[in-house]
MARGUVO-286988 format. One line per field, with one value per residue: x, y, z of N, C-alpha, C in turn. Coordinates in nm, 3 decimals, padded with zeros to 5 digits, m for minus. Last residue first. Layout:
REM MARGUVO-286988
n.px <- [X	...] $
n.py <- [Y	...] $
n.pz <- [Z	...] $
ca.px <- [X	...] $
ca.py <- [Y	...] $
ca.pz <- [Z	...] $
c.px <- [X	...] $
c.py <- [Y	...] $
c.pz <- [Z	...] $
//
This chain:
REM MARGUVO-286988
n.px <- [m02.020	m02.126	m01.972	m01.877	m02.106	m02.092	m01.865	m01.888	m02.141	m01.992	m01.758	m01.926	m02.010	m01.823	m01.685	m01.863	m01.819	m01.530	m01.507	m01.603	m01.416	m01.315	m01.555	m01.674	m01.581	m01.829	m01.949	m02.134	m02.332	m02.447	m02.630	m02.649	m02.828	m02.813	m02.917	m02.874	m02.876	m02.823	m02.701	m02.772	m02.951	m02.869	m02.776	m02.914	m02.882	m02.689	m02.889	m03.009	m02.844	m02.570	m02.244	m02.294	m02.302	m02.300	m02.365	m02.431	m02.255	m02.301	m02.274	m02.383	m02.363	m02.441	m02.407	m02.341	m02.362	m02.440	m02.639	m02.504	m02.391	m02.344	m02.029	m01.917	m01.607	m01.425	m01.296	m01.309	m01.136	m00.908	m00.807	m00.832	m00.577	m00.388	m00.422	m00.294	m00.007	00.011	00.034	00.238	00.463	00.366	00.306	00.531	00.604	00.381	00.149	m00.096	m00.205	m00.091	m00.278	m00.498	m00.491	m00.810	m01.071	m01.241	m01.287	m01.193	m00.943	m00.945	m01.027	m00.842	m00.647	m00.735	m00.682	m00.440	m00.390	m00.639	m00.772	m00.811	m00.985	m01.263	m01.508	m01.860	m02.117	m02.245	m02.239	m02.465	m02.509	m02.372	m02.313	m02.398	m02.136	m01.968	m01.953	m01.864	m01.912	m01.840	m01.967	m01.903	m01.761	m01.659	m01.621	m01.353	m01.365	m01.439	m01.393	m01.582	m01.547	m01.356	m01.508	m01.672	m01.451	m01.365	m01.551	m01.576	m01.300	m01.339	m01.559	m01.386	m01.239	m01.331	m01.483	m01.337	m01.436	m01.402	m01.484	m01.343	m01.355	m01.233	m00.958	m00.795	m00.720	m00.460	m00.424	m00.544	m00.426	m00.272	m00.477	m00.607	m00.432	m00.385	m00.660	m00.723	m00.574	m00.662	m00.989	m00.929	m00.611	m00.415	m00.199	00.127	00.458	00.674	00.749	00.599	00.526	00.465	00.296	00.229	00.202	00.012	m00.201	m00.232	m00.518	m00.497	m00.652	m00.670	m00.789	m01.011	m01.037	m01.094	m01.297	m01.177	m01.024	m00.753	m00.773	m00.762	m00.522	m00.444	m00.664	m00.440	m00.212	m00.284	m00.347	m00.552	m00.627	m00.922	m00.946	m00.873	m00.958	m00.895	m01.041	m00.999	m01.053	m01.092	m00.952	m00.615	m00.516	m00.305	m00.371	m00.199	m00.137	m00.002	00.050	m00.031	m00.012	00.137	00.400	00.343	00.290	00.415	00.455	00.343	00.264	00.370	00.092	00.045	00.238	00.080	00.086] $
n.py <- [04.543	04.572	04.639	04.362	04.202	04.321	04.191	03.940	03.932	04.038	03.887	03.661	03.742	03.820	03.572	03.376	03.582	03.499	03.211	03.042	02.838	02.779	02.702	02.506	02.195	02.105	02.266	02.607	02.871	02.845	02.895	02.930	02.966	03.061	03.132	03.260	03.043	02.780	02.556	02.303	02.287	02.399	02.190	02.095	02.184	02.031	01.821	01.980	02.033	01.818	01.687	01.537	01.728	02.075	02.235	02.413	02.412	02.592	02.756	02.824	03.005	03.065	03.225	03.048	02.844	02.541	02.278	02.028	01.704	01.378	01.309	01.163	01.061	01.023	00.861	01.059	01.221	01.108	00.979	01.182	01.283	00.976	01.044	01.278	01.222	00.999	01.184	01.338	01.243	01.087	01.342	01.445	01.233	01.206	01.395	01.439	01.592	01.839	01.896	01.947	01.993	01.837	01.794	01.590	01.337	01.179	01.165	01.011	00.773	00.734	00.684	00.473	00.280	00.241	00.159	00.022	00.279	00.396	00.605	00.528	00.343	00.395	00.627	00.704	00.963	01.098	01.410	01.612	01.826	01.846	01.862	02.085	02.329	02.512	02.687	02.998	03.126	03.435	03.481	03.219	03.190	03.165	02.860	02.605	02.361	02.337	02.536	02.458	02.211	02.374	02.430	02.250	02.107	02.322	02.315	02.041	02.086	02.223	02.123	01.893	02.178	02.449	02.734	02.985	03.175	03.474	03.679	03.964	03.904	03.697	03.436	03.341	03.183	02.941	02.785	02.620	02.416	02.332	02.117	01.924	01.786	01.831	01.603	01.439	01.390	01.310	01.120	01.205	01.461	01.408	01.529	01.721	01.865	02.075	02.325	02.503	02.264	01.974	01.863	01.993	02.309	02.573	02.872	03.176	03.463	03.789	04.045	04.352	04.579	04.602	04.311	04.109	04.070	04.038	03.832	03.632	03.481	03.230	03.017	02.835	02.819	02.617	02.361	02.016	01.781	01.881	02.225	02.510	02.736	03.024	03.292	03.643	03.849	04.176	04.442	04.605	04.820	04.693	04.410	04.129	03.905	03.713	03.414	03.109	02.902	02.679	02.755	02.969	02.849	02.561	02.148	01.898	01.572	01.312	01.130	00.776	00.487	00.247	m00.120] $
n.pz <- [00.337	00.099	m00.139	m00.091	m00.180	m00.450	m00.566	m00.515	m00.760	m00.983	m00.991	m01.130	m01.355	m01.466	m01.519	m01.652	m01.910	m01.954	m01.965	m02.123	m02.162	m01.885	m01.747	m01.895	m01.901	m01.947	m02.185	m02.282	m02.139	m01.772	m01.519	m01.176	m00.884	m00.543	m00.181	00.100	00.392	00.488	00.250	00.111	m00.003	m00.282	m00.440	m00.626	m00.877	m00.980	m01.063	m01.230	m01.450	m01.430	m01.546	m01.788	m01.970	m02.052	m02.144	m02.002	m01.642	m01.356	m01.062	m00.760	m00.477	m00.158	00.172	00.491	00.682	00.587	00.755	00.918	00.766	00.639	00.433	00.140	00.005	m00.237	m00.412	m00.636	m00.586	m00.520	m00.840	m00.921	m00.850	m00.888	m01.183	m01.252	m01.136	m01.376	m01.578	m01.601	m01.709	m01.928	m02.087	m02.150	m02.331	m02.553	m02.611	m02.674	m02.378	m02.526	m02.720	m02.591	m02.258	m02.079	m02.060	m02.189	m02.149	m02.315	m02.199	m01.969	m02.093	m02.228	m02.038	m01.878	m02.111	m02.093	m01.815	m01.653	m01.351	m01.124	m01.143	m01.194	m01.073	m01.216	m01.067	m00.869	m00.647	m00.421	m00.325	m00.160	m00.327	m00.664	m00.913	m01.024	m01.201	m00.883	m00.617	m00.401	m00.074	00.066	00.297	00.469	00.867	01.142	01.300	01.465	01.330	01.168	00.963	00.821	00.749	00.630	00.410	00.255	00.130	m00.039	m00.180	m00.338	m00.459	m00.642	m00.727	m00.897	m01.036	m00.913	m00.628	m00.440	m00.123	00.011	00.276	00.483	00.669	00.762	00.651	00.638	00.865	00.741	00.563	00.727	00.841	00.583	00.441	00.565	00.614	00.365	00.263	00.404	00.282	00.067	m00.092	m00.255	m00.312	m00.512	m00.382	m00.517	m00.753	m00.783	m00.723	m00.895	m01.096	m00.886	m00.651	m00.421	m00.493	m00.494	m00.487	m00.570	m00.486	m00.565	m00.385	m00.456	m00.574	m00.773	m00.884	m01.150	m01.380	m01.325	m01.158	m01.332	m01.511	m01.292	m01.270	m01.387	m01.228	m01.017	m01.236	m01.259	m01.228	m01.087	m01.027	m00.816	m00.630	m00.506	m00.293	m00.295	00.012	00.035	m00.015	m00.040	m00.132	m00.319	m00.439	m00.546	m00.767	m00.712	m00.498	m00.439	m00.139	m00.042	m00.011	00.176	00.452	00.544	00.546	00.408	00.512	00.292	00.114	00.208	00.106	m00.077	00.000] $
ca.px <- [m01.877	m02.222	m02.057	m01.776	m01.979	m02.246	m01.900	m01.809	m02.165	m02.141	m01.746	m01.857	m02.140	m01.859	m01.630	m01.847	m01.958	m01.562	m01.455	m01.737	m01.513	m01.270	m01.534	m01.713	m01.505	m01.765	m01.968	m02.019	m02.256	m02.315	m02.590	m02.607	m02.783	m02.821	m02.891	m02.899	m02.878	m02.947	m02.685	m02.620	m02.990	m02.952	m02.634	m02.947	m02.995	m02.670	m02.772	m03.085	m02.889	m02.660	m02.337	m02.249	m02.393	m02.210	m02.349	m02.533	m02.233	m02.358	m02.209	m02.337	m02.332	m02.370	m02.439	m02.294	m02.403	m02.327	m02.598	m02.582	m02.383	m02.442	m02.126	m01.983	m01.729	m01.472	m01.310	m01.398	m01.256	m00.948	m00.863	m00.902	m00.647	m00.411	m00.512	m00.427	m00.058	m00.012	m00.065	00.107	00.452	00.392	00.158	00.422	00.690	00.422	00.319	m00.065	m00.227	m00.051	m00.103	m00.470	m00.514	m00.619	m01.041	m01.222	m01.343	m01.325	m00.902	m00.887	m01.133	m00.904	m00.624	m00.723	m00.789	m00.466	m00.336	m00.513	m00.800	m00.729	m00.817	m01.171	m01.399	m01.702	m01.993	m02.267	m02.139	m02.380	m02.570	m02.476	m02.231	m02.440	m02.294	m01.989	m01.914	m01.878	m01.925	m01.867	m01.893	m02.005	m01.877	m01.613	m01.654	m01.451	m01.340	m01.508	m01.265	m01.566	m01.637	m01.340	m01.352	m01.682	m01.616	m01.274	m01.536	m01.736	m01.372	m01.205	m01.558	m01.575	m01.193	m01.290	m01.535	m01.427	m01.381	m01.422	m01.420	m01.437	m01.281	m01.337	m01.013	m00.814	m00.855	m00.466	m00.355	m00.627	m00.505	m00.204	m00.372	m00.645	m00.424	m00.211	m00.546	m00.796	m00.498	m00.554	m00.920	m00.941	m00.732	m00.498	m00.267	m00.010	00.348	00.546	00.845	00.597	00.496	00.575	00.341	00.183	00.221	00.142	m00.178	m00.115	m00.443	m00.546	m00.494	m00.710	m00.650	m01.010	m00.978	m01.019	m01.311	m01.308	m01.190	m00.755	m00.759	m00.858	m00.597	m00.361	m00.673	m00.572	m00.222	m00.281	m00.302	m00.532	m00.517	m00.813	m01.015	m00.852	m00.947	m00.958	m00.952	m01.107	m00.966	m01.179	m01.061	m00.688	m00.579	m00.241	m00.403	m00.196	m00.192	00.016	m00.019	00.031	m00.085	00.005	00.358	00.391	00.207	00.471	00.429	00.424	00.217	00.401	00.208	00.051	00.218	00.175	00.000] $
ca.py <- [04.557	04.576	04.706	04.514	04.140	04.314	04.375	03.984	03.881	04.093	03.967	03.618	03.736	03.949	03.615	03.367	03.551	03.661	03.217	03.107	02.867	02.844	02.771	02.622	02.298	02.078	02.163	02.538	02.824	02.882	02.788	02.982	02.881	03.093	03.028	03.294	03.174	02.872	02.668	02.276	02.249	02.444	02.270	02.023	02.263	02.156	01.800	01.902	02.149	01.848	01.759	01.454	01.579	01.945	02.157	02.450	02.440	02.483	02.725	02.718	03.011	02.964	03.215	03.154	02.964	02.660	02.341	02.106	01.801	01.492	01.299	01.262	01.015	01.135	00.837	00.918	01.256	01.229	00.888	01.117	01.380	01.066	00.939	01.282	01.325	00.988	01.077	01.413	01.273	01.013	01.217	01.498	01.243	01.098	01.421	01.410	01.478	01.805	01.891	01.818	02.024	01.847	01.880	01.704	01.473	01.223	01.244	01.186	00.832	00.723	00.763	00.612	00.288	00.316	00.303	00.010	00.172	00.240	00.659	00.501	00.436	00.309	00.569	00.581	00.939	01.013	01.311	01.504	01.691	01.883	01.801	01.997	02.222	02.525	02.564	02.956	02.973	03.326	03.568	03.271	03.129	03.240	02.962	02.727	02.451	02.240	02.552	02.588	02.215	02.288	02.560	02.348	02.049	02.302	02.423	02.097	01.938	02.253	02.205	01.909	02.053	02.388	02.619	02.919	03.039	03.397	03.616	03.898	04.014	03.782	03.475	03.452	03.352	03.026	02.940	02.713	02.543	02.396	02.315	01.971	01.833	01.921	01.730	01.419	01.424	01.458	01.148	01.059	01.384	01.448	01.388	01.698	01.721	01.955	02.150	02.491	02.397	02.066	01.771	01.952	02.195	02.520	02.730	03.043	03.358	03.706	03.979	04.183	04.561	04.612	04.470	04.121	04.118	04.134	03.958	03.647	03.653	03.353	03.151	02.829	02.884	02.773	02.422	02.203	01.787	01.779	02.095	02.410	02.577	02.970	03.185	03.535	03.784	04.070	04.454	04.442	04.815	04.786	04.522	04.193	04.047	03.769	03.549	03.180	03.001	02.606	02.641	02.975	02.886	02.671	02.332	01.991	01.728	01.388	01.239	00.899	00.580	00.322	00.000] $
ca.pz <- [00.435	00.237	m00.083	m00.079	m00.077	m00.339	m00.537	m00.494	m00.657	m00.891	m00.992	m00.986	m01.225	m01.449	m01.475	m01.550	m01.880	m01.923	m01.855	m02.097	m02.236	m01.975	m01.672	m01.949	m01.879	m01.805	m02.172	m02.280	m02.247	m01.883	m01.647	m01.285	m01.038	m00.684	m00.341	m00.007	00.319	00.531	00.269	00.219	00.075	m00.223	m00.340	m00.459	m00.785	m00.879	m00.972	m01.147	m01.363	m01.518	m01.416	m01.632	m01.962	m01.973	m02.241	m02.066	m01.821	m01.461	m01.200	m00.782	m00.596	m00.195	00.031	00.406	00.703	00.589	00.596	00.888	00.877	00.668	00.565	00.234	00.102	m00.168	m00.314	m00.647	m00.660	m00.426	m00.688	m00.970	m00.863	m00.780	m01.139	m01.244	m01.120	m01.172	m01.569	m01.549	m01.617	m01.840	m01.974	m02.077	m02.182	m02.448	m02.592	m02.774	m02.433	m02.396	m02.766	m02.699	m02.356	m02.064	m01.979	m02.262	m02.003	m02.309	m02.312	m01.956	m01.983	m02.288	m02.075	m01.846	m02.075	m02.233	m01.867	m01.744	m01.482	m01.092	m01.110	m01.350	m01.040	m01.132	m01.165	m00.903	m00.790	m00.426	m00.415	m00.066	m00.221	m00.489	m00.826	m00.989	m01.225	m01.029	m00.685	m00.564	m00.176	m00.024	00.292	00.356	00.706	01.061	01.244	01.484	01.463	01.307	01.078	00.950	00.837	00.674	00.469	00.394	00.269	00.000	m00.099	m00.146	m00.334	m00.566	m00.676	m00.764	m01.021	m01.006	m00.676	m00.601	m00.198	m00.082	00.200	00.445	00.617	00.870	00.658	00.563	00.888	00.886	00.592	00.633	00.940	00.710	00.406	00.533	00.702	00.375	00.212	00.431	00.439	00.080	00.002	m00.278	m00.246	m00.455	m00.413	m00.398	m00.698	m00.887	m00.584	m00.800	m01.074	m00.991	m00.735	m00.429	m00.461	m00.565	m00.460	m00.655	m00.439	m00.578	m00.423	m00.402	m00.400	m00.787	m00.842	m01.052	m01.427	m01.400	m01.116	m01.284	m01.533	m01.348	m01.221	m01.411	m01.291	m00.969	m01.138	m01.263	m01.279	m01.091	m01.093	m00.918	m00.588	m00.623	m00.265	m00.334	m00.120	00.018	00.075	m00.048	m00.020	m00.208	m00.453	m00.458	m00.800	m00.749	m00.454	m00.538	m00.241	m00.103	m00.104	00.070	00.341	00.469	00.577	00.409	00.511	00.399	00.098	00.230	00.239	m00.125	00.000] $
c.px <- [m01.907	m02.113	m02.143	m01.864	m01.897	m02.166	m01.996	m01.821	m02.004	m02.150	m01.858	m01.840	m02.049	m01.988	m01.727	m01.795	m01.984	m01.709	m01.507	m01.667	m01.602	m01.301	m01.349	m01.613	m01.501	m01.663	m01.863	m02.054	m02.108	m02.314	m02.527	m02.548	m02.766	m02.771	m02.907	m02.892	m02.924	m02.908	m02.804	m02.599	m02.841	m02.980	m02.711	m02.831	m02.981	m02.770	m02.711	m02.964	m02.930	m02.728	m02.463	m02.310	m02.366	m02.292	m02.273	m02.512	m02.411	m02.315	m02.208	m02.362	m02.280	m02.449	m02.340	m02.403	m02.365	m02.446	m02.531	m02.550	m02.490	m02.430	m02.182	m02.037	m01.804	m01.624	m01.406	m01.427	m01.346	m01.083	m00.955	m00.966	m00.840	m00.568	m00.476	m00.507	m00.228	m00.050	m00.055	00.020	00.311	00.436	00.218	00.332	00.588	00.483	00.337	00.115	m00.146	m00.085	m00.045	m00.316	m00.476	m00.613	m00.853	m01.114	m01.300	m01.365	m01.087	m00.961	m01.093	m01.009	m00.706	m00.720	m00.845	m00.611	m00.411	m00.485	m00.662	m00.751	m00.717	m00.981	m01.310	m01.626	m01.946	m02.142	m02.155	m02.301	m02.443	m02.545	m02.282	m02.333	m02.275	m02.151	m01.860	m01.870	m01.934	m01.821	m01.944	m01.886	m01.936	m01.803	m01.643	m01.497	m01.403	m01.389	m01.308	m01.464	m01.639	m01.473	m01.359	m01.576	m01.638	m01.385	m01.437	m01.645	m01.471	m01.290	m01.466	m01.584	m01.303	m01.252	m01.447	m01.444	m01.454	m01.377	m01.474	m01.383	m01.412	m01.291	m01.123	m00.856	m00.897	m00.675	m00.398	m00.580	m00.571	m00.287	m00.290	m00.574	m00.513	m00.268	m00.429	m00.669	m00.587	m00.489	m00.778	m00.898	m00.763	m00.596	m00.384	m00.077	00.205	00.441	00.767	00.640	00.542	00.612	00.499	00.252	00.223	00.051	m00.065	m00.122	m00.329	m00.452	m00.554	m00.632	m00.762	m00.883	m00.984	m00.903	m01.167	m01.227	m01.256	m00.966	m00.778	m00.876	m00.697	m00.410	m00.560	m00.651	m00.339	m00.297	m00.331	m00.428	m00.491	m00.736	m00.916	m00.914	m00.962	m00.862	m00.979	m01.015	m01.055	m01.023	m01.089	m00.840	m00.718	m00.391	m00.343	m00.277	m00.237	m00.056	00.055	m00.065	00.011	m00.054	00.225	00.370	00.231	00.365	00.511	00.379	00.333	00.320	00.248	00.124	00.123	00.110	00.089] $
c.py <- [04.711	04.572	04.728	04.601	04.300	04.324	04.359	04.181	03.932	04.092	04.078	03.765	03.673	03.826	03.759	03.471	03.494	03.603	03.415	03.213	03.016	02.893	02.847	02.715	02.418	02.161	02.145	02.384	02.705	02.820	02.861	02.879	02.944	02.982	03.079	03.218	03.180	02.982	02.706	02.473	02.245	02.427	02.358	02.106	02.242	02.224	01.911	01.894	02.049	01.951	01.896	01.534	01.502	01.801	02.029	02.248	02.371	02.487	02.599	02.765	02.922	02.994	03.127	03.099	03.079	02.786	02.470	02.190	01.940	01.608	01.459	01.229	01.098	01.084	00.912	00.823	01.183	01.224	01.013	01.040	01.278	01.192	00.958	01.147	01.305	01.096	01.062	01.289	01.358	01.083	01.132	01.414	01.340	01.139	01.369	01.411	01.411	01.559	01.853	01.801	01.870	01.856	01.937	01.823	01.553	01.342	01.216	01.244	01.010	00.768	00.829	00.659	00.435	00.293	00.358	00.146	00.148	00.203	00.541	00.568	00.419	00.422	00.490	00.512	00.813	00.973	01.233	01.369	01.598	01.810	01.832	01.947	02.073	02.387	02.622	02.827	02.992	03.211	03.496	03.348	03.220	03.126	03.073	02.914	02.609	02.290	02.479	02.574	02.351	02.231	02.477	02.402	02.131	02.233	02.468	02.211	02.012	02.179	02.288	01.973	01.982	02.238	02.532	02.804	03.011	03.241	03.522	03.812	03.913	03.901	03.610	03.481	03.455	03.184	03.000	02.842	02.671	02.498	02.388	02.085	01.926	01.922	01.868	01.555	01.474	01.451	01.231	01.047	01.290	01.402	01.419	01.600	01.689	01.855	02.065	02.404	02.391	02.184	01.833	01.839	02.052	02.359	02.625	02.941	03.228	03.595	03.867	04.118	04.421	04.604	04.477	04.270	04.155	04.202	04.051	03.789	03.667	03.481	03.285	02.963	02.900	02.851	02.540	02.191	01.962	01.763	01.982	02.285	02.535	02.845	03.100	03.394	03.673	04.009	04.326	04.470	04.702	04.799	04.617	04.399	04.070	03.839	03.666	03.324	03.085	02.705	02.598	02.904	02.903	02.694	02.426	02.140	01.823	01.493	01.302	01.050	00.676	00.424	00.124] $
c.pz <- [00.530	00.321	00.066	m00.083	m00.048	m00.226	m00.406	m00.466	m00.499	m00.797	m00.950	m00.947	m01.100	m01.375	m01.362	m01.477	m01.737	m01.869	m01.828	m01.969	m02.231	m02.117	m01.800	m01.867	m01.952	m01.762	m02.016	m02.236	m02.251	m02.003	m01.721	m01.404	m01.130	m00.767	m00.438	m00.127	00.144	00.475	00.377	00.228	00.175	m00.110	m00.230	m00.385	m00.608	m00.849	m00.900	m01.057	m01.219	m01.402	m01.468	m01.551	m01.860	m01.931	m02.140	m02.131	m01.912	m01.613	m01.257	m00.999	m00.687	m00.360	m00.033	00.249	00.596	00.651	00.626	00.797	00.830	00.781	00.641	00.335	00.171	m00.092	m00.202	m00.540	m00.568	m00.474	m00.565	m00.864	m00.863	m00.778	m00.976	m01.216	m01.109	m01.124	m01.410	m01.517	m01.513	m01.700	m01.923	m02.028	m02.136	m02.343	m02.493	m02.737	m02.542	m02.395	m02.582	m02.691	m02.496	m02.205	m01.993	m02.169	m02.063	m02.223	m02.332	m02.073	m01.986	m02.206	m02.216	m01.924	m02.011	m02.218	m01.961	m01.810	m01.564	m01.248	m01.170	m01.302	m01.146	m01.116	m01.120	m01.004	m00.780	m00.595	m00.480	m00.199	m00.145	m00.390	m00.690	m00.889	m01.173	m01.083	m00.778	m00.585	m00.292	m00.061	00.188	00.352	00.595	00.916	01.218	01.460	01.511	01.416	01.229	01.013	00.900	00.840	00.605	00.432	00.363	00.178	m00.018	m00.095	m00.273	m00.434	m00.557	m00.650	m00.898	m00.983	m00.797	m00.557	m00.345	m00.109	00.132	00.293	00.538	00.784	00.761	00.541	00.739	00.868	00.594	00.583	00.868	00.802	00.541	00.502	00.677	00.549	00.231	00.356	00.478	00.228	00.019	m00.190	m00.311	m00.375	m00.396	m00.422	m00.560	m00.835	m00.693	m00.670	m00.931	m00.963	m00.872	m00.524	m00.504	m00.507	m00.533	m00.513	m00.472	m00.572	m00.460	m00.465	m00.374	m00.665	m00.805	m00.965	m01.334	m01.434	m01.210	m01.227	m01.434	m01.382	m01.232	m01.424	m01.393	m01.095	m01.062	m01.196	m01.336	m01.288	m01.112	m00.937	m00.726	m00.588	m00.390	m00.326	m00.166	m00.071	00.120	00.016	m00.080	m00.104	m00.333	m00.427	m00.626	m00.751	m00.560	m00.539	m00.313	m00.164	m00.153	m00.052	00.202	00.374	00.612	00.460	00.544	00.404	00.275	00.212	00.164	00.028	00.000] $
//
């Protein structure tokens, strides 16, 4: 049985903090989709108000973690980011996240809550199902290679010329059947619903996570719910990424207005 990645710490490693506004109001925290990186969210700053930093997540095994073993459990890499940041929630703050990236951010909300943190003034889900509705699929992390890799290259999600360049997938492939395993393993359990607004992102064209499925995000909030469907197929969130951009960016003002 292969250990566990060590938990490494040092904020540093887990956020990539470029655009820094001199009087930061709100940061938005962005949680990547399996086999993302940080750099996903690279322009983001450039569309939402002008006082919100915006700090993508770097999760080890990618980008500047490259030689960092990913993680293979959520529990285990919601342990290693929890304490890392706590210090940077000391001004009002947001969570994104896309399809897995939805799942880390839904279960840190969660996690700070059990250590009776502060919570994020809204959660943005994107491109993924409620968390309480169970994934019947098999599991495809454990499949023969040219099988994976025939599962990646349907999810439409990793570019072609990336795909199409053997020493690149032999080094990204564990990468995303790690990413895969986190997915598929992911076991929910019922706790009460957030105390914060919750903003859940639908592609128009996506056939796995269909409206119905993010309607139910509805029930893991006592506040405010919204649906939003997008032009595109699972990964509208680059498709459609200005059209997402200016209603995350609403929703974020509102957030700086009532402060």
């Amino acid at each position: 049985m292969s250990q566990s990645p060590k938990i490494v710490r040092g904020a540093a490693s887990w956020f990539v903090r470029r655009n820094r506004p001199e009087e930061t109001r709100l940061r938005l925290f962005c949680f990547p989709y399996a086999g993302g990186a940080a750099a996903v969210y690279r322009e983001w700053g450039r569309y939402l108000p002008s006082s919100v930093e915006v700090v993508p997540i770097e999760y080890p095994g990618r980008g500047g973690r490259l030689s960092q073993p990913a993680f293979k459990l959520l529990p285990r890499l919601l342990e290693a980011l929890h304490p890392e940041i706590v210090p940077l929630l000391d001004i009002p703050f947001a969570f994104f996240g896309h399809s897995m990236g939805a799942s880390i951010a839904f279960e840190l909300c969660r996690t700070l809550r059990r250590h009776n943190s502060v919570l994020p003034k809204h959660l943005f889900v994107s491109g993924r199902r409620a968390a309480q509705i169970p994934d019947d699929d098999p599991h495809t992390y454990d499949l023969p290679r040219e099988e994976f890799l025939a599962e990646v290259r349907r999810l439409n999600g990793t570019p072609h010329e990336v795909l199409d360049h053997e020493e690149l997938m032999e080094l990204m492939t564990p990468l995303l059947r790690a990413d895969f395993q986190l997915v598929q393993t992911y076991a929910y359990l019922p706790e009460p619903p957030l105390d914060c607004p919750i903003t859940a992102y639908g592609g128009l064209d996506d056939l796995e996570v269909r409206r119905d499925l993010l309607e139910e995000w509805k029930v893991q909030t006592n506040r405010v719910f919204r649906l939003r469907m997008l032009p595109g197929d699972h990964f509208f969130l680059k498709s459609a990424q200005r059209m997402l951009l200016e209603s995350v960016a609403a929703e974020l003002q509102f957030i700086l207005g009532s402060e």
